[in-house]
C-alpha positions in Angstrom: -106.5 -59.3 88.5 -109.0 -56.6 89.5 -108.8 -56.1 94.0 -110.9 -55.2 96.3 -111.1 -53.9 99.8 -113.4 -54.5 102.4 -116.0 -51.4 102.6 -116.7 -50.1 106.0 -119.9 -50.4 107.8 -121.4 -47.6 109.3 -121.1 -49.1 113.0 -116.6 -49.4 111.8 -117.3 -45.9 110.7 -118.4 -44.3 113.7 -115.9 -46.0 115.6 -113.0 -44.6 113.7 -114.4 -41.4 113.6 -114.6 -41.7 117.5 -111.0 -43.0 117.1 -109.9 -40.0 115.4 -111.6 -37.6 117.9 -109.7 -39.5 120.4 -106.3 -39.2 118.8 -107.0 -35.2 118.0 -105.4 -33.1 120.9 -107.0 -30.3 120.9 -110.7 -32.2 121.1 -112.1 -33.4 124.2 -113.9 -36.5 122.4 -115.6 -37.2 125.6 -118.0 -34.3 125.0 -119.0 -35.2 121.3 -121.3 -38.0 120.0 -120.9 -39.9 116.5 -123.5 -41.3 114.4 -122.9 -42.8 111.2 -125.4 -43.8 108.6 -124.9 -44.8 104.7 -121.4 -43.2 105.0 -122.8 -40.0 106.4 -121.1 -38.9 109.6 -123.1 -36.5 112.3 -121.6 -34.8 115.1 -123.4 -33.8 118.0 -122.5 -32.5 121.7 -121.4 -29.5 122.7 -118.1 -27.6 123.3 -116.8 -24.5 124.7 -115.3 -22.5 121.4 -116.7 -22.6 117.8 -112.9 -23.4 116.6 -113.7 -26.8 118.0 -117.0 -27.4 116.2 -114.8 -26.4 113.2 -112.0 -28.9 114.1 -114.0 -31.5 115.1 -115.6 -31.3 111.5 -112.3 -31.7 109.6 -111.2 -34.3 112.3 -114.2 -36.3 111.0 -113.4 -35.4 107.3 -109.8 -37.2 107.0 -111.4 -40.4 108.1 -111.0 -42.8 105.5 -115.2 -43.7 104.0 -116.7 -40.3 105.4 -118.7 -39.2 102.7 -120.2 -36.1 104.5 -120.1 -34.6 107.7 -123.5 -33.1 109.6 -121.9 -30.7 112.1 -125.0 -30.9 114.9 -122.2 -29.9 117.7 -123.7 -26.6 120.0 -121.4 -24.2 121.0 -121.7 -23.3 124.5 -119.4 -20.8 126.3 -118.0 -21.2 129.4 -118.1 -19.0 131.8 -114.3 -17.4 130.6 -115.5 -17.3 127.2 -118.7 -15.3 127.1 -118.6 -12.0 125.4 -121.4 -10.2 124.5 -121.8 -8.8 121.3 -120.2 -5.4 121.4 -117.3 -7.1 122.4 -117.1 -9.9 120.2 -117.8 -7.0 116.8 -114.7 -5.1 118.1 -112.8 -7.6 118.2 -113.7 -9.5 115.0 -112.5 -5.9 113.0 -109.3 -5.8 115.2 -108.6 -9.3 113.8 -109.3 -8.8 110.4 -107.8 -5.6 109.9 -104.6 -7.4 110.9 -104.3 -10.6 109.1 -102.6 -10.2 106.0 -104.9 -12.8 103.7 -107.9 -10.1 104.7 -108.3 -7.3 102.2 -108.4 -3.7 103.6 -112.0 -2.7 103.1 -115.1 -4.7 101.1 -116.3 -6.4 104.1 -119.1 -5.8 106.3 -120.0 -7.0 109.4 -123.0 -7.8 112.4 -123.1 -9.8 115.6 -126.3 -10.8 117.5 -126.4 -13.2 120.1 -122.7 -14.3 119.8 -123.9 -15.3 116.0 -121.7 -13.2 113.6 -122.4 -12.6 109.7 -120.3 -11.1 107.2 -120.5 -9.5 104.0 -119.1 -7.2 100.4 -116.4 -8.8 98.4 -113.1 -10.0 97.6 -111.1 -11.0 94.5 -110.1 -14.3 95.7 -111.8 -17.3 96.9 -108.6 -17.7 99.5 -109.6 -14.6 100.7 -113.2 -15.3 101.8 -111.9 -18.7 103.4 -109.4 -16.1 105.6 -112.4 -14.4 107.1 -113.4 -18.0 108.5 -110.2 -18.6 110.2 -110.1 -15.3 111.6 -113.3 -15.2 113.4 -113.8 -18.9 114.0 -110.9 -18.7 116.9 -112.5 -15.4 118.7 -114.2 -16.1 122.0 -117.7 -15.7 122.7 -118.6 -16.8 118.6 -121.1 -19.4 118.7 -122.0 -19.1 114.8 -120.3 -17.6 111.5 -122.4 -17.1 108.4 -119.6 -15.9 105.8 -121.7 -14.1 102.6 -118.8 -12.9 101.4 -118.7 -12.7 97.2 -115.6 -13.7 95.2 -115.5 -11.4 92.3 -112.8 -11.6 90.8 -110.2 -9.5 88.0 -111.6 -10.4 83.9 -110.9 -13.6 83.6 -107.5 -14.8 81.9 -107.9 -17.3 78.8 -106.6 -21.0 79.1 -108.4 -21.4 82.8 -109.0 -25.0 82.0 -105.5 -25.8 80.7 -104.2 -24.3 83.9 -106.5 -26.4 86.4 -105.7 -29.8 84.4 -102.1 -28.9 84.6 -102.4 -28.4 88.8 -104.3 -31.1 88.9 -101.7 -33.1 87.2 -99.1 -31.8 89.8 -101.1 -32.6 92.7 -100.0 -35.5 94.8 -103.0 -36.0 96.3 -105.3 -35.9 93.1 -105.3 -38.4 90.3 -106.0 -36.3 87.3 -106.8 -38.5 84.9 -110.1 -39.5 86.7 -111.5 -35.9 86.9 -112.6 -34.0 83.9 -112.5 -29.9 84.0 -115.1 -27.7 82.1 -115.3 -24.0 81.5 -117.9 -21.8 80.5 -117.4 -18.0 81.1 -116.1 -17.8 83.9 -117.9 -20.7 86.3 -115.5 -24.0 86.3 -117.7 -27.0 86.5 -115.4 -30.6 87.5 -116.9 -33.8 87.4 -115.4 -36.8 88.3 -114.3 -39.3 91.5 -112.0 -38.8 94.4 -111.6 -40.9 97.3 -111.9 -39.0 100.3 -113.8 -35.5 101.6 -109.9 -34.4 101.6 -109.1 -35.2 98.4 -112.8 -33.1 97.4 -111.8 -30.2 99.1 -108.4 -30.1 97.3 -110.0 -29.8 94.1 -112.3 -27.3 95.0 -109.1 -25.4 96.3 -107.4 -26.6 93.2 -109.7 -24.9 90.6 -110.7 -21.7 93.1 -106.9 -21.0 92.4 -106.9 -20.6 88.7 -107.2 -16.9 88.0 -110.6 -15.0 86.8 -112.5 -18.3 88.1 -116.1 -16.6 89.4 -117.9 -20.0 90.2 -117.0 -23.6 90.8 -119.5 -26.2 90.5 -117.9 -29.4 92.2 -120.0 -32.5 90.8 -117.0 -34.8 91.9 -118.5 -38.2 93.6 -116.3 -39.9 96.6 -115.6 -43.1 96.0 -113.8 -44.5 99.3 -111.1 -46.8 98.4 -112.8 -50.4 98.1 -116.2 -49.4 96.9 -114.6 -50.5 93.3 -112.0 -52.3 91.5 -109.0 -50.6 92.0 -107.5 -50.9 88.7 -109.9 -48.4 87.9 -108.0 -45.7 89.6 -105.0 -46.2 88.0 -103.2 -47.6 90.6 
């Protein structure tokens, strides 16, 4: 007998996004709005750190039917928080010459009006993602633009094998409803998931595999009881 589950509505939506805001406490929910349209979720609002734009985004994300997320939240320093951008450059090196994820040399770097960019390369896709943490958590930033380029060693033969295999491994992932394809070295993954989570993990997933240059994730988000769910498998 095939079940199915209720589907949100966009007014249930926003509310447990606002929910979630709520229950997050490092958030002050009070200063951020939520609009929710055809699954879409948009933030807007304002808060004192960029880190908190960020987390508010992946608060939103682990909600159960968000399909996207439209970050509209402004970043506005408070008075203890304002840097100007001398300050903010020197201390955006200091940090990433320290963290461990951050390679050595490859990057470069500019800040104007508290907005910082950053580019060169690095081998691994892990490693670009590390320059987001980093800087996201310094104050005064009120915007990152990370061009960083993942180039990484020749690529190693049996790339697909290997992401099926994690994939198979993953507890959050069922693998038999994603299909993996490689061409060169650009992985392209089609399939359905049921959450922006469970999307980001297979992005993650395949970004892992070694010699991987590109990913192209074509996975749809299915939200659990937008179908039957025998067709998951479970």
């Amino acid at each position: 007998m095939k079940k199915t589950i209720e589907v949100k509505t966009d007014a249930h939506l926003q509310r447990d996004v606002l929910d979630e805001l709520e229950w997050e406490p490092s958030v002050d929910a009070a200063q951020i709005g939520v609009t929710a349209r055809d699954s879409v979720v948009t933030l807007t609002g304002h808060v004192p750190v960029y880190s908190l734009k960020h987390t508010a985004e992946e608060v939103a994300k682990r909600v159960h039917g968000v399909r996207a997320v439209a970050n509209e939240i402004e970043v506005r320093p408070s008075d203890t928080q304002v840097r100007d951008d001398a300050e903010i450059a020197a201390a955006a090196v200091h940090a990433l010459q320290w963290d461990s994820e951050v390679p050595e040399s490859g990057l470069r770097l500019s800040v104007e009006d508290g907005w910082i960019k950053v580019s060169g390369a690095v081998e691994h896709r892990y490693q670009k993602a590390a320059v987001d943490r980093v800087l996201r958590h310094l104050r005064g930033v009120q915007r990152i633009t990370n061009d960083v380029g993942v180039a990484p060693p020749q690529a190693t033969s049996g790339i697909k094998e290997t992401i099926e295999s994690a994939f198979r491994r993953s507890a959050m992932l069922n693998a038999r409803a994603l299909t993996v394809e490689v061409e060169d070295s650009t992985v392209t993954i089609t399939g359905d998931v049921h959450s922006l989570s469970e999307l980001a993990e297979v992005e993650r997933t395949a970004w892992s595999a070694g010699g991987v240059h590109t990913v192209q994730n074509c996975v749809t988000i299915t939200p659990w009881g937008a179908g039957p769910a025998e067709e998951w498998g479970y």
